[in-house]
C-alpha positions in Angstrom: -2.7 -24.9 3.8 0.3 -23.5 6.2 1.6 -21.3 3.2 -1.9 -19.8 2.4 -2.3 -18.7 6.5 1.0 -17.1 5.8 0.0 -15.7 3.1 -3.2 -14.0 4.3 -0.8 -12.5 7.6 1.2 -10.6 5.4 -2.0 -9.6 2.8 -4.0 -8.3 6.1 -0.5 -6.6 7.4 0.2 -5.1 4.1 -3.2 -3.5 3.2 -4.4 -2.1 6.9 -1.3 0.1 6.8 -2.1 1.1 3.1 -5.6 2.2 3.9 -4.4 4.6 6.5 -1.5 5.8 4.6 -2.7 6.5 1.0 -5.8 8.9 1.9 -2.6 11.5 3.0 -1.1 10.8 -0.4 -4.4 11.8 -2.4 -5.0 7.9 -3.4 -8.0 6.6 -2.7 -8.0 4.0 0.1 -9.8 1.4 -1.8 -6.3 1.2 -3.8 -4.8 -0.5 -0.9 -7.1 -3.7 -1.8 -4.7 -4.0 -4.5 -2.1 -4.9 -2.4 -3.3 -8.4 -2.8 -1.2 -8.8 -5.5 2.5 -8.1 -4.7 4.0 -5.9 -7.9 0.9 -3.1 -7.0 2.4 -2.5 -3.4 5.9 -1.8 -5.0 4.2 0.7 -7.3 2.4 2.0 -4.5 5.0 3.0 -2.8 6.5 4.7 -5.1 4.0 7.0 -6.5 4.2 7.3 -2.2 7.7 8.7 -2.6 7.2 10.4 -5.8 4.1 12.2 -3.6 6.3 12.9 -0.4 9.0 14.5 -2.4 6.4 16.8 -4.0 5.3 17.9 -0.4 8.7 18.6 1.0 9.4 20.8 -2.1 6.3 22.9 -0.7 
């Protein structure tokens, strides 16, 4: 039971911040539910980076 309260801390931490952060990417913020599973906030991120190297270029 302890792991699963863990486990929703870090869900809740990880996809609040991703529904702020992905509307200024152009990714819809409903993406940031997906964070639930752990390999789809890894690939967030870096479409993220592959997005904020496109902006600097600019």
């Amino acid at each position: 039971m302890f792991e699963f309260l863990i486990w929703i801390v870090l869900v809740v931490a990880t996809v609040v911040p991703m529904t702020k952060l992905l509307p200024h990417f152009g990714i819809n913020k409903n993406w940031a539910f997906a964070c639930i599973i752990s390999p789809v906030v890894l690939i967030l991120l870096w479409i993220m980076a592959l997005k904020l190297q496109e902006m600097e270029r600019r």
